[in-house]
C-alpha positions in Angstrom: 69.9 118.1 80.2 69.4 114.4 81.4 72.5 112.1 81.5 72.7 108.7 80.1 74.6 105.6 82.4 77.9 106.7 80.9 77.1 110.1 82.5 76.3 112.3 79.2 73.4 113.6 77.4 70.8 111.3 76.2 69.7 111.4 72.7 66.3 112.6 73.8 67.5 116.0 75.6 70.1 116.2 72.4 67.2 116.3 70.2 65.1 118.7 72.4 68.7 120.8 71.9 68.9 120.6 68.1 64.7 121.6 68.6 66.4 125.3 70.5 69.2 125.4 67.4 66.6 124.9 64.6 64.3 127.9 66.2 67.0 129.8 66.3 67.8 129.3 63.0 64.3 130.2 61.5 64.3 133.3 63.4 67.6 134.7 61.8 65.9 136.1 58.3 63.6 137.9 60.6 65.9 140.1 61.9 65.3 144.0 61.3 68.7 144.9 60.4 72.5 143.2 59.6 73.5 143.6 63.1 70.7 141.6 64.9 70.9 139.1 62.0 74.3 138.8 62.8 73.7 138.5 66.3 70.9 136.0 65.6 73.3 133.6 64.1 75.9 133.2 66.6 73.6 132.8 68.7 72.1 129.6 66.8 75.4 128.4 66.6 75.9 128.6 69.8 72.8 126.6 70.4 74.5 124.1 67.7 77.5 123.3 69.2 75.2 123.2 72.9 74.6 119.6 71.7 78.4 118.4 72.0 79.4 117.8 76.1 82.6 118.6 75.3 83.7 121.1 72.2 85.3 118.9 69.5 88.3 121.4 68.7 89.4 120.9 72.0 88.4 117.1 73.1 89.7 115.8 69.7 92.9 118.3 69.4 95.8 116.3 69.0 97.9 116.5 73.2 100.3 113.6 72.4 98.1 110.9 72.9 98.8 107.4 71.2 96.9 107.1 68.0 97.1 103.2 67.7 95.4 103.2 71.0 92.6 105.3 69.3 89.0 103.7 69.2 87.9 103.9 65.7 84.0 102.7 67.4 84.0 106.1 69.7 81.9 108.9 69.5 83.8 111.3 72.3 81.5 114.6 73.3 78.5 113.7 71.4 75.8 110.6 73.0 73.5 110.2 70.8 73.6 108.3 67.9 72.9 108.3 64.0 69.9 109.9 63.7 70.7 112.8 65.7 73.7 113.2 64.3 72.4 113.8 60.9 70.2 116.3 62.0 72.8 117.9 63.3 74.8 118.3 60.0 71.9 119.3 58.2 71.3 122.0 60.4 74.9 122.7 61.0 75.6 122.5 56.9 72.7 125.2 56.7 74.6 127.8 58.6 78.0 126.5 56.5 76.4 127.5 53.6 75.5 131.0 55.3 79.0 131.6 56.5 80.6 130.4 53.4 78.3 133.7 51.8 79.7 135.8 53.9 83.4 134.5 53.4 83.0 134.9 50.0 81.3 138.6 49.8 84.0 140.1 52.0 86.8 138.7 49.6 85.2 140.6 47.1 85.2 143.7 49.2 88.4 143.2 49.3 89.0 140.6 52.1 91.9 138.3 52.7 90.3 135.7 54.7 89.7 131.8 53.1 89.9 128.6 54.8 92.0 125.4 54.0 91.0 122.0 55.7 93.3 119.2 55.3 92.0 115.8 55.3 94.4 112.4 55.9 93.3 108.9 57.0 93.9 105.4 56.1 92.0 104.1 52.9 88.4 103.7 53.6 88.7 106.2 56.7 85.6 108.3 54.9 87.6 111.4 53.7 85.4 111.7 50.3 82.3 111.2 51.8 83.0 114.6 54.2 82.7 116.8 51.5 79.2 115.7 50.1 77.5 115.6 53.5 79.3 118.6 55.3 79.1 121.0 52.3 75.5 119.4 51.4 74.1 123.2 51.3 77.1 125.0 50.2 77.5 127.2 47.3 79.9 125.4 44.4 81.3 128.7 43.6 83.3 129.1 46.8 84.6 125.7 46.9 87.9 124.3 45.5 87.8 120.4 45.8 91.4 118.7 45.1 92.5 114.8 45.7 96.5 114.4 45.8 98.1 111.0 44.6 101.0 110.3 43.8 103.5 112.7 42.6 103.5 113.5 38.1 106.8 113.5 36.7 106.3 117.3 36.7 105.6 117.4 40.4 108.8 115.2 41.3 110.6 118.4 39.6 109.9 120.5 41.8 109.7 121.2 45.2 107.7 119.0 47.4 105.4 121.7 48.4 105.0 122.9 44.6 101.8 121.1 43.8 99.8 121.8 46.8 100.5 125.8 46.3 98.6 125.6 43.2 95.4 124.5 44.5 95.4 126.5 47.9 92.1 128.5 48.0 91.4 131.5 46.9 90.3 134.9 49.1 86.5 133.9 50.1 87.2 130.4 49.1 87.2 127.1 51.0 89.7 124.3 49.7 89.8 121.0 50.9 92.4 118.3 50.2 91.9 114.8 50.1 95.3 113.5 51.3 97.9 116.5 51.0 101.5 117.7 51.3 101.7 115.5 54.6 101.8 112.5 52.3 105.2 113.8 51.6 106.4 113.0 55.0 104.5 110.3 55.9 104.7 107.7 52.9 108.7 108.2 52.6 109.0 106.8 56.8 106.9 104.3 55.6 108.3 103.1 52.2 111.7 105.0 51.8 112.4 106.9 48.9 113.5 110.1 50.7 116.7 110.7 52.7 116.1 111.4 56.3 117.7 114.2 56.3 115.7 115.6 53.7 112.1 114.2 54.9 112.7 115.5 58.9 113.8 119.0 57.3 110.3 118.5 55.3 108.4 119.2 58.8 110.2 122.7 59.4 109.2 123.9 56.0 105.3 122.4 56.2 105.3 124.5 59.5 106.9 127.7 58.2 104.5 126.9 55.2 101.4 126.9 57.2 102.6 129.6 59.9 102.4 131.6 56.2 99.3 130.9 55.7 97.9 131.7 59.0 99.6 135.0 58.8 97.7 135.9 55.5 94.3 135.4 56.3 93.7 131.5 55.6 92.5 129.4 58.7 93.5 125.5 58.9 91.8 122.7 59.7 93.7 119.4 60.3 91.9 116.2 60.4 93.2 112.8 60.4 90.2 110.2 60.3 91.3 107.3 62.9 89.2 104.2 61.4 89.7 100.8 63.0 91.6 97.8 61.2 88.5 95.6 61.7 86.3 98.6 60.3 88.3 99.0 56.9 88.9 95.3 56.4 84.7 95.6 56.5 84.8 98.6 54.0 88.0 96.7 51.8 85.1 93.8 51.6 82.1 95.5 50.9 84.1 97.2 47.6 84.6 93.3 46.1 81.4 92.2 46.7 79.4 95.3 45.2 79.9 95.6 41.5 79.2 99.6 41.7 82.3 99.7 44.2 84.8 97.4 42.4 86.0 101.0 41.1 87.2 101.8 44.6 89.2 99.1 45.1 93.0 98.9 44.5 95.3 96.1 45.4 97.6 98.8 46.7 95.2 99.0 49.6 96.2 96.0 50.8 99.8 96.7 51.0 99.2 99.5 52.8 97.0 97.7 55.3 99.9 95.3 55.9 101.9 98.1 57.1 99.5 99.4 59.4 101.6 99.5 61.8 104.5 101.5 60.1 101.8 104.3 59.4 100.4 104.6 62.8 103.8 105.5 63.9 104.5 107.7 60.7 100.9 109.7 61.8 102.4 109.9 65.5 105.7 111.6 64.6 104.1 113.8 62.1 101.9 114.6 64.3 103.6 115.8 67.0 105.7 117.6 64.9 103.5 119.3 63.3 100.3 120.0 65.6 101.1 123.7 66.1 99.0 126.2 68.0 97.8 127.8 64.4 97.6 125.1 62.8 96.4 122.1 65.3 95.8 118.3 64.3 92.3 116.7 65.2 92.1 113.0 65.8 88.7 112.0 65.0 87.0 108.4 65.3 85.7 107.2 62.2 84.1 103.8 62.3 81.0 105.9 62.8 80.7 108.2 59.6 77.4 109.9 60.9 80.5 111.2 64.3 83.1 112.0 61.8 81.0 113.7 60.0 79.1 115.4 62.4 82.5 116.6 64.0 84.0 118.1 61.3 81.3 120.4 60.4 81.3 121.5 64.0 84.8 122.3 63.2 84.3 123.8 59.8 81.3 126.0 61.4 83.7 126.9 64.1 86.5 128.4 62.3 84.2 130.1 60.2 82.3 131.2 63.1 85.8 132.5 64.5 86.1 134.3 61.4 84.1 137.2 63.0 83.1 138.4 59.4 79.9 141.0 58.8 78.4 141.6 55.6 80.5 144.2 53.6 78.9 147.6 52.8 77.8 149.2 49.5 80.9 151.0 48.3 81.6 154.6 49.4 81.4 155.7 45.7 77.7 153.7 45.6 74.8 156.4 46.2 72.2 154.2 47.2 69.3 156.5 46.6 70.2 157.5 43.5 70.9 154.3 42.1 67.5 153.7 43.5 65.7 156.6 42.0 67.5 155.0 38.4 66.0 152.2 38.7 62.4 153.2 39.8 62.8 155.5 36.6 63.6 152.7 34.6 60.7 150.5 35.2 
């Protein structure tokens, strides 16, 4: 590919790439039989994620690095810009949608695999529009959709960790949470409320919590969107001057804001606490919503990808040509 002045791809020779993915893409229902179908995908995948210089789970995988000191603006591993970018997810949310079938089928084969993807980030960071543009294609039935706020009198009686048990996915299902049980160790640093002792033993059980997980077939995605101060203040403003987003806006949100600070170092020490080789954190830039979207459905596609899942066979009990023959006679 050609290389831009800042020594990546340019936006032409990442469109000429995303021209490769879409061929491949076309070609897969041609395939003669499961295994070249199979075969077929991955390889369009691999064509997909050919676009990013540098993969995302890896360049955006949280190492220790300071997250104040993140640029919001930045668009690491992928130079191009919007437009390519959207392509990208619509292609990319195609094969989602194709993966998330097969997740599905082989949980009612009897599978055990689903997926879970956390999603955290400062208000306006972005996290609800994710779901309608990464999951554009997908299937509704296969995908469990819950926002967390603030503890219910019936929560705050029980364990910490109670309320987001209840709305893990299902086998073959994808959940995504919209804030989650890291709230629970994040807003008490910030705002008190929790005895120390109590909130650091809070990050031994999320890890135990997830290791569990991980150990019974669900996959996790951690994302924490990384928007700018100057960029929310933008977003916090555009919600008072457009009537159809006054709904959006709380005057909570600007207590928070004046506490950036406080949560920037809350994020750090949770993070590093809690970034674990099963269940890593991603840092992601999101000033740009076209990047933070486009990265996280590399990532979803990924995991699925990693999945290594075929399409289940007909039961052993299942005689095809017979059930054939019944319904030829029945016509």
């Amino acid at each position: 590919m050609g290389k831009d002045a800042c020594g990546g791809y340019d936006a032409k020779e990442v469109g000429k790439a995303l021209d490769r993915a879409e061929c491949a893409l076309e070609a897969i229902d041609g395939a003669s039989d499961v295994p070249e179908r199979m075969a077929r995908a991955a390889k369009a995948s691999e064509l997909l994620s050919a676009v990013w210089i540098l993969p995302p789970a890896q360049l955006l995988r949280f190492h220790g690095a300071s997250l104040a000191a993140t640029d919001g603006a930045a668009t690491p591993g992928f130079h191009a810009g919007r437009e390519e970018a959207e392509r990208f997810i619509d292609l990319s949310s195609s094969e989602i949608s194709r993966y998330q079938r097969l997740l599905y089928a082989n949980a009612v084969a009897g599978g055990r695999r689903r997926l879970l993807i956390v999603l955290q980030g400062m208000d306006a960071s972005g996290k609800g529009g994710i779901v309608r543009h990464v999951f554009r294609q997908g299937d509704p039935m296969g995908i469990h959709y819950h926002g967390f706020g603030r503890p219910t009198e019936e929560e705050r009686a029980h364990g910490f960790l109670w309320r987001v048990r209840r709305e893990l996915p299902k086998r073959g299902w994808i959940a995504v949470f919209d804030r989650s049980h890291y709230e629970d160790v994040v807003m008490p640093r910030v705002w008190g409320g929790v005895d120390e002792r109590e909130r650091q033993a809070r990050f031994d059980e999320i890890n135990d919590f997830e290791h569990g997980l991980v150990a019974d077939g669900c996959a996790i995605i951690k994302i924490f969107l990384a928007v700018s101060r100057e960029e929310q203040r933008r977003h916090f403003l555009r919600r008072l001057e457009d009537p159809t987003r006054f709904w959006k806006f709380d005057p909570s949100d600007l207590e928070a804001r004046e506490r950036w600070d406080d949560y920037m170092d809350a994020w750090q020490e949770t993070f590093a606490r809690t970034s674990t080789s099963v269940a890593p954190w991603h840092v992601v830039p999101a000033d740009n919503r076209w990047y933070s979207r486009a990265v996280v459905s590399e990532l979803l596609r990924g995991a699925l990808k990693a999945m290594d899942l075929t399409w289940p066979p007909l039961p052993a009990s299942v005689d095809a040509d017979e059930a054939r023959r019944q319904l030829l006679a029945d016509g």
